[in-house]
N, C-alpha and C positions, 0 to 999 in steps of 0.2 A: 600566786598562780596555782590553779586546783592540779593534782595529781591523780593521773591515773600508775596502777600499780597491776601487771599483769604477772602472773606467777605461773612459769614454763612457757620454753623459746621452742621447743619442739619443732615437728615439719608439718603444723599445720599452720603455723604462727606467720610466717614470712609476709603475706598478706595485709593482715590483720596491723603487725605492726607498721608495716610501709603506708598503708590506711593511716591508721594514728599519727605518724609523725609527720605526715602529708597536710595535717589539721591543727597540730601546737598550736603554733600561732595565729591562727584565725579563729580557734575556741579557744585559744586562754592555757592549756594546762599542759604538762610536762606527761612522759611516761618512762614509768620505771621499772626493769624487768629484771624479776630475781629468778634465777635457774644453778641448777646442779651445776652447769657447764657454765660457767661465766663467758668463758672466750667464745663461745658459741651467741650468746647473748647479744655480747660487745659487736661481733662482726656484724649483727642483724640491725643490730643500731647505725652502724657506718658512720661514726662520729659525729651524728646529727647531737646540734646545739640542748634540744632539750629532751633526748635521750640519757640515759645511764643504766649498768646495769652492777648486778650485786652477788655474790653467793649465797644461793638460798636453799638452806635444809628444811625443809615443810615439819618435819618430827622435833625441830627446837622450837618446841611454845614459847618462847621468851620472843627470839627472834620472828617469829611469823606473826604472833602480838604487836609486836611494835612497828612492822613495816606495813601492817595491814591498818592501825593505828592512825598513821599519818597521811595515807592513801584518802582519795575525796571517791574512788568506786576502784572496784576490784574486778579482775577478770583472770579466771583460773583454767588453762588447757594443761592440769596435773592431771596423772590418771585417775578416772572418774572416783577409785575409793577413796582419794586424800579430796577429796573436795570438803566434805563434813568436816574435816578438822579446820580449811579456811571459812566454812561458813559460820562455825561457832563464834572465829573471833571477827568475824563480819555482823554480826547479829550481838557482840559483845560490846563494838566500838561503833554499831549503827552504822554502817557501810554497806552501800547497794555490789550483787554481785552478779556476775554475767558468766553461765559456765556454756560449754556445746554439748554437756552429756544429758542422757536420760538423770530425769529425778529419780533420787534414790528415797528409801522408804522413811532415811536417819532424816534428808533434808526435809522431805514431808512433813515431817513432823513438826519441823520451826516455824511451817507456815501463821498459826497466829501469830506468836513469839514476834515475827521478823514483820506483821500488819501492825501490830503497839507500836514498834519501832519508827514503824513508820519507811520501810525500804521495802525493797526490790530485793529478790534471787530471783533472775533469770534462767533460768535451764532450757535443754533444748533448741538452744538460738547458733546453731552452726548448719549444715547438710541436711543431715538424715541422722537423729532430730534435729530440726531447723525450717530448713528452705520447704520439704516436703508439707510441714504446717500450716506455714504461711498462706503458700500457694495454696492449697487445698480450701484454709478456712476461706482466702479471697473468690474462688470459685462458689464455692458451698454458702456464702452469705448471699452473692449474687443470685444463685438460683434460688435459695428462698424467698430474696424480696420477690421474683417473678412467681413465687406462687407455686412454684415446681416440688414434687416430691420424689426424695430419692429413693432409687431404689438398690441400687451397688452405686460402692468405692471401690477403687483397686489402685493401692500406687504401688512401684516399684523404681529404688534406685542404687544405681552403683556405681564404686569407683571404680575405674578399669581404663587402660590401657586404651590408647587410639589406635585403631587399625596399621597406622605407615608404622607404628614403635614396636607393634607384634614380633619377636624374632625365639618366642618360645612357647612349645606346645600349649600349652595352660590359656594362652594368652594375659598374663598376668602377674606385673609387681608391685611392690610396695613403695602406697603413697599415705600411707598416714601407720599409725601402731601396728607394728608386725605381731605384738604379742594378741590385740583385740583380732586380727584377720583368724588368727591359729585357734582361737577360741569361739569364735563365732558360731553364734547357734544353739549354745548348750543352755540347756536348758528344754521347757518345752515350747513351741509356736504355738498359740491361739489364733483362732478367727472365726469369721461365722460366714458363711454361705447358703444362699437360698433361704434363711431361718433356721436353720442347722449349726451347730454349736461343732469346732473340729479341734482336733489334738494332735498337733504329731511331735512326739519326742524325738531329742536329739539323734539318738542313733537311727530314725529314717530320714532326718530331715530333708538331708541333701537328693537322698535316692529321690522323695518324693518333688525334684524339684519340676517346676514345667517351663514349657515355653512360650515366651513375652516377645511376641512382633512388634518393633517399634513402629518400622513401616514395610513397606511390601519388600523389602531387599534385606531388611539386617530384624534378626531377632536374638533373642539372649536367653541363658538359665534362668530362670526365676527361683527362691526361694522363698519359705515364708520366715517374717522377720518377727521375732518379741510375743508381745501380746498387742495384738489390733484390737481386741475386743476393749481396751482401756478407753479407746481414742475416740468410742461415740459416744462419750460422757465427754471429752475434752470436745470434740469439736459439735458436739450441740446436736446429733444422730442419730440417740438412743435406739428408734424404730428400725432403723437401716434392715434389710434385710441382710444384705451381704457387705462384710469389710475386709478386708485383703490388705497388709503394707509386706513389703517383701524388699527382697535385696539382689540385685542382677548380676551378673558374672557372664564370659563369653562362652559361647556352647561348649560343653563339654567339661564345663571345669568341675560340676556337681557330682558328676557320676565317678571321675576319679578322689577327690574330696573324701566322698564316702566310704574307698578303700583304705582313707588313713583312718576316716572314724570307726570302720570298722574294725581294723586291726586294733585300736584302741592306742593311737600315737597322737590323737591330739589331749591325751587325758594327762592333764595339770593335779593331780590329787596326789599322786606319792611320786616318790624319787626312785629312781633304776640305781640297786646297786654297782659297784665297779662301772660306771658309765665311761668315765676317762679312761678307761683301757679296755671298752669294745669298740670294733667296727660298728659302720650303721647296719651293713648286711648282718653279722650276730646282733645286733640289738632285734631288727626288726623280725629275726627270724624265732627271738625269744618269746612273741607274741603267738605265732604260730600253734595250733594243737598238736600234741607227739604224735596224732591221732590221724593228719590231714595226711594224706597220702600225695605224692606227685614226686618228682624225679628231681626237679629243683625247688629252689626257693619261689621264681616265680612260676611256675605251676601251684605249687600250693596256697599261693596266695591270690591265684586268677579263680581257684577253683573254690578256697575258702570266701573270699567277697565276692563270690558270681558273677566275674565278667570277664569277658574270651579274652583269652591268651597272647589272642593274635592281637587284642582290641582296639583302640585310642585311649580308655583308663588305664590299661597297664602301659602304655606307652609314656603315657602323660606321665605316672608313679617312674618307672625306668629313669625318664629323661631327667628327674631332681639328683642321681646319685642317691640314693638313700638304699640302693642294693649293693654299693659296692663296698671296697674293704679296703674303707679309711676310718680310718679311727677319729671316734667320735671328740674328745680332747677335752669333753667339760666335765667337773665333778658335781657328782650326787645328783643328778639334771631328774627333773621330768621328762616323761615321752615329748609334753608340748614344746617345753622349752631345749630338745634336742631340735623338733622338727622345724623350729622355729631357727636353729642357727643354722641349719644346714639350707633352708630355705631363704635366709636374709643372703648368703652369702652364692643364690642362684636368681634369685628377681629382683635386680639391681637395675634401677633406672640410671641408664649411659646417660650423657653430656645433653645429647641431642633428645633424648627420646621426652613423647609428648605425652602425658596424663590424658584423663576425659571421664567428665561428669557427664551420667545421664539418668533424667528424674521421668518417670512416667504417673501421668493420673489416667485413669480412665471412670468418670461417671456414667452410670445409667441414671433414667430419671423418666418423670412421669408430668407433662403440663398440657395442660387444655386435652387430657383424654389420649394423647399420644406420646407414645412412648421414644423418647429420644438419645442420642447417645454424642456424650462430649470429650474428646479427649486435649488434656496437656500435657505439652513436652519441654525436656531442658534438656539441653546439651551442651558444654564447657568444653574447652580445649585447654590444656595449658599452656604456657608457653615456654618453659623451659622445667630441668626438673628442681629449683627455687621457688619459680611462680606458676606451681603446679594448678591445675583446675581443682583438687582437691584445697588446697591452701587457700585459693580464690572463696570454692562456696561453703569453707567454713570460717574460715577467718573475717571475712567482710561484713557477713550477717552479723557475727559478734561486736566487730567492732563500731557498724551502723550504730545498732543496738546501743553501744556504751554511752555515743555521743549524744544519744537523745535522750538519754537516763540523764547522761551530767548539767545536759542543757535545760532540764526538769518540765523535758517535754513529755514525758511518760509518765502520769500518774497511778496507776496500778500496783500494786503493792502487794505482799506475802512471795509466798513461793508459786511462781507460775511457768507457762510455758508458752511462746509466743504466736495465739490463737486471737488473741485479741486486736482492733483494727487498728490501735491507737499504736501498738506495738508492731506489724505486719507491715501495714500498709506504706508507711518512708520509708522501710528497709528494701520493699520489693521496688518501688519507684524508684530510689539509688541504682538498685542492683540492676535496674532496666537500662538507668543511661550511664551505667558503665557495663552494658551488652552484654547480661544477663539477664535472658528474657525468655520467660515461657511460653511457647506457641500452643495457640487454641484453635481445636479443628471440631466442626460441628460434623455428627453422621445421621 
């Protein structure tokens, strides 16, 4: 019986594995999940017959050698920087491997290395990167064979909260890596518009976000995400005039956002002395200029980030606790990794409360002399907070993905990312008739 071997049980996994071991026995092969938290593993397994799970430290080469080793394909939801250490010995022991994150520049590299071999690195094969590919290349091949010439892309997707689950300002908790939400962004965003080349570094990012009508009643923050400029070499666009990929949030959550990046609390690079014995309100007021004038702490800080007093950003900031005077409890912390536990421990998804994915394309385009406009949409519910909509559309792309690797229905080889039809096309046909499906409106 072939093995698969999936490394981290995480909360985007839940899916993914119920997928898998819903399949054993009608394709043949077992799955075996090694994670930090075994008992967390074991529950996800629910003592299905050809489940098991393991203790698995990703930093013992010996042991990630040998379980990768005996594995017939690999599938890695460890944080995106321990993927390279499972690809090396996936490309050592000739093993295909399926990750959800962006290709990094270490794994780029293997791409001949892992074409010899004769395998597959999948990357990009969960959400955003993932679902947003697929659908886009399935769109964008279609309009080529008509002859059509584009003229803008613009997608935009996010994880976020369903409307009835909303019971806190932001509108927004956490359904997949708290540490990636808190970090989001840094860096600089590319893209291009109109044939204009744009930049915006981190510290505007957020201010500069805009707004994204899905439809004439609900619209969202827009931000811009990564580098888009990559993606018209990946999806075959070079010319495009204008590309956009971006990341959505419910109104308002950008403009307060901005108040932690500008204070400088989501910055991960050094550690805050004595942090286990300040409050958050002396933390955050240690950010502050000696220099700001104002009567309290938040006056100084509506008037240092420029935005009213009275506003919905300093509301939104107020309403996390992060002014008041509790003590912070962790040693030697980052500002991120403070904001981050005081923020896990306020955007907790209850019992009942419902996730929701939502994926926007918007094409311009050019056929027969008229200029026309296509839009697609995705929108996910989850059903509870296990079989969240985040856990649905990233889990299931990957684990589509694995089964048609193992069944050597996917010939493509090196390090790739799933643009091609041979790879796109069954995953989104699955994900159709289990009612995930993108709606197409012509304007």
């Amino acid at each position: 019986m072939k093995q698969i071997l999936l490394l981290g049980a995480g909360r985007s996994s839940g899916a993914l594995i119920q997928y898998l071991l819903d399949h054993t026995d009608s394709q043949g092969f077992s799955l075996k999940i090694g994670d930090i938290d075994v008992q967390l593993a074991s529950q996800k397994l629910n003592g299905h017959k050809h489940g098991s799970a393991f203790l698995f430290n990703v930093e013992d080469a010996s042991q990630r050698g040998d379980v990768i080793k005996n594995a017939d394909l690999v599938i890695s939801l460890l944080p995106p920087s321990l993927h390279f250490l499972v690809a090396q010995d996936c490309l050592e022991h000739g093993k295909n491997l399926v990750t959800a994150s962006y290709v990094s520049k270490e794994i780029l590299a293997l791409d001949e290395a892992a074409k010899e071999k004769g395998i597959l690195f999948l990357n990009e094969c969960g959400l955003d990167p993932g679902l947003d590919h697929m659908s886009a290349m399935e769109i964008i091949l279609k309009l080529k064979k008509q002859g059509a010439k584009l003229l803008s892309f613009k997608s935009y997707t996010g994880g976020l909260i369903a409307p009835e689950s909303i019971d806190n300002l932001w509108g927004y908790k956490f359904t997949w890596n708290p540490r990636n939400v808190i970090l989001a962004g840094q860096g600089t965003a590319k893209y291009i518009k109109d044939g204009l080349y744009h930049y915006i570094p981190y510290h505007r990012l957020f201010k500069e976000a805009v707004r994204i009508k899905l439809d004439a009643d609900t619209s969202y923050d827009g931000y811009a995400n990564r580098d888009s400029l990559a993606y018209r070499h990946h999806y075959g666009i070079e010319n495009i005039p204008t590309l956009i990929r971006g990341t959505l949030r419910h109104e308002g959550f950008c403009s307060a956002w901005q108040v932690f990046i500008a204070l400088g609390l989501t910055d991960d690079s050094f550690q805050i002395e004595n942090s286990e014995n300040m409050t958050y309100r002396e933390w955050v007021n240690a950010f502050i200029p000696p220099s700001q004038r104002g009567d309290t702490l938040e006056e100084k800080i509506a008037k240092y980030c420029e935005v009213d007093f009275d506003g919905p950003a300093m509301q939104r900031i107020i309403s996390t606790g992060i002014l008041e005077n509790k003590p912070i409890g962790i040693k030697n912390a980052s500002p991120a990794q403070i904001l981050q536990q005081l923020l896990e421990s306020k955007w907790v998804l209850k019992p009942n409360d419902k996730d929701m994915i939502v994926m926007l394309h918007e094409f311009e385009y050019e056929l027969d002399g008229d200029k026309k406009q296509l839009t697609s949409s995705l929108q996910v519910k989850g059903d509870d907070i296990h079989q969240t909509a985040m856990a649905k559309t990233v889990g299931l792309p990957l684990a589509i993905a694995a089964l048609q690797i193992l069944a050597g229905k996917i010939k493509t080889k090196g390090v790739q990312i799933p643009v091609h039809e041979e790879i796109f096309t069954p995953i989104l046909k699955e994900l159709e008739a289990m009612g995930i499906r993108f709606i197409e409106q012509q304007k």
